[in-house]
C-alpha positions as a printed Julia matrix, in Angstrom:
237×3 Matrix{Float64}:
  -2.81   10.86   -4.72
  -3.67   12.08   -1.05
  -1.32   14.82   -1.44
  -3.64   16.67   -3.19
  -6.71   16.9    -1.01
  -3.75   17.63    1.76
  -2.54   20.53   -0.1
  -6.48   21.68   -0.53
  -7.0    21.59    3.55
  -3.56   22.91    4.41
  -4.02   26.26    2.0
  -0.71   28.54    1.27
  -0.07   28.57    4.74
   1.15   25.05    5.06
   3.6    22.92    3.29
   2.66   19.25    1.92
   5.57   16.74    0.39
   4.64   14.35   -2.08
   6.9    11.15   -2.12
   6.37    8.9    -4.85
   8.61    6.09   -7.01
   6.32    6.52   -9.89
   7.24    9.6   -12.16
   3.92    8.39  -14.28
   1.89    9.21  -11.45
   3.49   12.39  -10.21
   2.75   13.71  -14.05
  -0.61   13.25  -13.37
  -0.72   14.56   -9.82
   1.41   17.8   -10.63
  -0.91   18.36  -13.42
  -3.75   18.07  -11.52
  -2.12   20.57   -8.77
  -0.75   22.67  -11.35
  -4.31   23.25  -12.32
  -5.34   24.22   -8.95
  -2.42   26.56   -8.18
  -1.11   24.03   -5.27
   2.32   23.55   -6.69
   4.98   24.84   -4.63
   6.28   28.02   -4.86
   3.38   29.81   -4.67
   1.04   26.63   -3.0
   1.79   24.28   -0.21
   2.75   20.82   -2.52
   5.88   19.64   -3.52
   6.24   16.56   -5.55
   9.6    14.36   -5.17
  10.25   11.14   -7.31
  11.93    9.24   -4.51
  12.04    6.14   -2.39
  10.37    6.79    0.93
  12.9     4.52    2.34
  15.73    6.98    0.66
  14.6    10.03    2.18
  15.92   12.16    4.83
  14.17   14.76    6.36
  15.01   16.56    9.93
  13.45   15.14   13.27
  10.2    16.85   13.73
   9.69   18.15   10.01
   6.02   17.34    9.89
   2.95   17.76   12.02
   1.52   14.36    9.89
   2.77   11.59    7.8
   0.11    9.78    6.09
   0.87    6.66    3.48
  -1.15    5.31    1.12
  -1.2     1.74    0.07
   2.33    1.65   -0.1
   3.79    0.43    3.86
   2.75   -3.36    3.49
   4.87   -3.21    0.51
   7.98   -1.51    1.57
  11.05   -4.23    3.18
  11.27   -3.16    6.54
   8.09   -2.34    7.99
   9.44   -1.49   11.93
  12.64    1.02   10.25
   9.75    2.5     8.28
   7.51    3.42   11.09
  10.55    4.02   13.18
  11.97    6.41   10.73
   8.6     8.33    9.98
   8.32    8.91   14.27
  11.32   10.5    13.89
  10.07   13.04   11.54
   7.0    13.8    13.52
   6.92   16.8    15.85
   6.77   15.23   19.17
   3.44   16.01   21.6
   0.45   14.01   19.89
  -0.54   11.93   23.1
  -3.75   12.35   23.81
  -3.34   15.62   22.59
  -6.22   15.89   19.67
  -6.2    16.17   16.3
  -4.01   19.99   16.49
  -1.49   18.49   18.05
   0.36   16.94   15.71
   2.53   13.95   15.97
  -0.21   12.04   13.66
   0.88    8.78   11.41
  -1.99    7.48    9.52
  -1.89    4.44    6.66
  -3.49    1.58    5.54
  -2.3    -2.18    5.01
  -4.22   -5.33    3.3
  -5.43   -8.86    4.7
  -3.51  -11.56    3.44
  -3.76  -12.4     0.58
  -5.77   -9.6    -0.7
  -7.3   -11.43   -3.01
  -7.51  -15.53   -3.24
  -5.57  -15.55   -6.66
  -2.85  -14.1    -5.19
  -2.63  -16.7    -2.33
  -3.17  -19.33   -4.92
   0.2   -18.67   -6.66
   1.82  -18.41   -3.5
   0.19  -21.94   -2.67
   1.45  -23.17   -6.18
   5.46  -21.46   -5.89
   5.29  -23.67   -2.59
   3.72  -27.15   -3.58
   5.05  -27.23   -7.07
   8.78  -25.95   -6.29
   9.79  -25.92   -2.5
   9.92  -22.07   -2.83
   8.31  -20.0    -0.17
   7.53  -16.48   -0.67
   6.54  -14.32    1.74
   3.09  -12.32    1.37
   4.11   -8.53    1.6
   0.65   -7.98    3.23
   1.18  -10.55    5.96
   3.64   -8.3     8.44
   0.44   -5.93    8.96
  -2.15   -8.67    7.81
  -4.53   -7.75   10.57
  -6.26   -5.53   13.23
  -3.86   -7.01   16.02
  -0.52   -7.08   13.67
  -1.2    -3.0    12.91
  -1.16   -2.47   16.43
   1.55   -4.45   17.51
   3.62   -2.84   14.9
   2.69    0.89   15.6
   3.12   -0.01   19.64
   6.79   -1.32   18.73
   7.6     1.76   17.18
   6.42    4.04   20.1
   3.36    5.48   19.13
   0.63    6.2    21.24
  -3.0     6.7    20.68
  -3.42    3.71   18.13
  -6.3     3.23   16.24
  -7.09    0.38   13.39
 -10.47   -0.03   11.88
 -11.03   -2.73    9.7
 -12.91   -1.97    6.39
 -14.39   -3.98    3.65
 -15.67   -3.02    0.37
 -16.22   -5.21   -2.7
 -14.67   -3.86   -6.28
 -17.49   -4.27   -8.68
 -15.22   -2.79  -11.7
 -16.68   -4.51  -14.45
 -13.86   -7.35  -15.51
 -14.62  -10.38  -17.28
 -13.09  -13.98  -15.81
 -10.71  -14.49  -18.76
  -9.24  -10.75  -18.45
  -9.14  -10.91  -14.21
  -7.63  -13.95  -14.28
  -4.81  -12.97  -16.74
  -4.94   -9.56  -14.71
  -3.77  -11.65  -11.69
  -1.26  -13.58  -13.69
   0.36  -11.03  -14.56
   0.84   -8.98  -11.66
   1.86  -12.28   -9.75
   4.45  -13.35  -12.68
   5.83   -9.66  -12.26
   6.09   -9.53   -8.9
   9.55   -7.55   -7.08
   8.6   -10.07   -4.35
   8.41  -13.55   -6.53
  10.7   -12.69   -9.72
   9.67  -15.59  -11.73
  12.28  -15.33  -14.22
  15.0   -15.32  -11.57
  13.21  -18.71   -9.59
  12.2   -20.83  -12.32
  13.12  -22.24  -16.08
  10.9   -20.51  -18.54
   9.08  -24.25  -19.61
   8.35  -23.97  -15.6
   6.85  -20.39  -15.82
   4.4   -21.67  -18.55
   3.29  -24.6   -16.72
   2.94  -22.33  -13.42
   1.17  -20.27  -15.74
  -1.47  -22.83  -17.0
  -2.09  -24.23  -13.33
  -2.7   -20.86  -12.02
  -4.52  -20.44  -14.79
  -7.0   -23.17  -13.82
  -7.51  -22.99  -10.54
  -8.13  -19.1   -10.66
 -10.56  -19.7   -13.51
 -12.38  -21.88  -10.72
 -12.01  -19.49   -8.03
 -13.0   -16.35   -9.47
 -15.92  -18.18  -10.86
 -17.67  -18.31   -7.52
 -17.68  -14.46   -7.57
 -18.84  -13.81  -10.85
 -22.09  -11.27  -10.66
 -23.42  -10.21  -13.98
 -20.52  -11.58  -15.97
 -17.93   -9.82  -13.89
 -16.04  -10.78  -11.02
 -16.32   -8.97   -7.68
 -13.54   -8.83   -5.1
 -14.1    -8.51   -1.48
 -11.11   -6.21   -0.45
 -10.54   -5.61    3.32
  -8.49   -2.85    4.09
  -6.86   -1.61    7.57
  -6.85    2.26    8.54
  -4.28    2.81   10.71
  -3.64    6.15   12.84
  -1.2     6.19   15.98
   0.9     9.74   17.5
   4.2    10.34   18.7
   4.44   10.96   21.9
């Protein structure tokens, strides 16, 4: 969690707010800061199980917002960025990196990976139903831009990054990886879309063509995905 290195740099002089939906991975982040003696009240973090779309804080709460892996992903990307401005103390143009004002995140190509396009390829051609690729709104260098420039912030910066994941994963066990993180998607709820005999032959076509797919990747019997990731850091003026 980046909250933690945060809390390291800031020291008991600042104040860091961890926002997370997962309560399995604040455990392990409060542990880890509970080890360090960062937890709030006598260090800078505090950890909140919460929506970031639920929360309210004053305009002008933080000197920095950062988010990790988590915007592309949220419904309304322009309220999002809209809402975190708010919170930002105003007077980052041009004003270096004390000034404040700072938003910094990341977003995915689209698809991130070619299995997950392939079952959005499949939902279409096999059943009329389009879904939309979370990752798609801020898909690319120019889309990260456009959407940071909408929301008023100045100073943009997006560099594009690539880095293959060499964790070692056989075909059979990536493939059913993928399956099931598309077939439990909040953004294609299979269950809700389809008749169950229609899930399993989904299933057994995406199956197949992943099989074929990942094959071209395989290096030393496991399959390597090219990721390519978007830093994102803009100010409010």
């Amino acid at each position: 969690m980046v909250a933690l290195p945060l809390a390291r740099a800031v020291g008991r002089a600042g104040r860091v707010v961890g926002l997370d939906l997962s309560g399995g991975m604040l455990a392990v982040a409060r542990a880890k800061a509970q080890a360090e003696g960062l937890m709030a009240p006598h260090g800078p973090l505090e950890l909140v199980e919460q929506d970031a779309d639920v929360a309210a804080f004053p305009p002008g709460a933080f000197d920095a917002i950062t988010c990790s892996a988590a915007l592309p992903f949220l419904p309304d990307t322009p309220r999002s960025l809209a809402t975190w401005r708010d919170w930002l103390r105003p007077g980052g143009a041009g004003g270096g990196s004390g000034s404040g004002g700072l938003l910094a995140f990341n977003a995915f190509a689209a698809p991130n990976t070619p299995e997950f396009g392939i079952f959005l390829r499949l939902l279409k051609d096999r059943h009329g139903i389009e879904v939309e690729d979370p990752c798609a709104r801020l898909g690319s260098e120019e889309r990260c831009g456009a959407a940071m420039a909408a929301a008023g912030f100045v100073d943009v910066q997006v560099t594009r990054e690539e880095f293959d994941d060499t964790r070692p994963r056989p075909l059979d066990a990536f493939v059913e990886g993928w399956w099931r993180q598309c077939a439990g998607s909040p953004f294609a709820p299979l269950d809700a879309l389809l008749r169950p005999e229609q899930v399993e032959a989904l299933r057994v076509e995406f199956v197949a063509q992943a099989t074929a797919s990942a094959a071209q990747r395989l290096v030393g019997g496991s399959v390597v995905n090219r990721a390519v990731t978007f830093v994102v850091t803009g100010r409010r003026p």
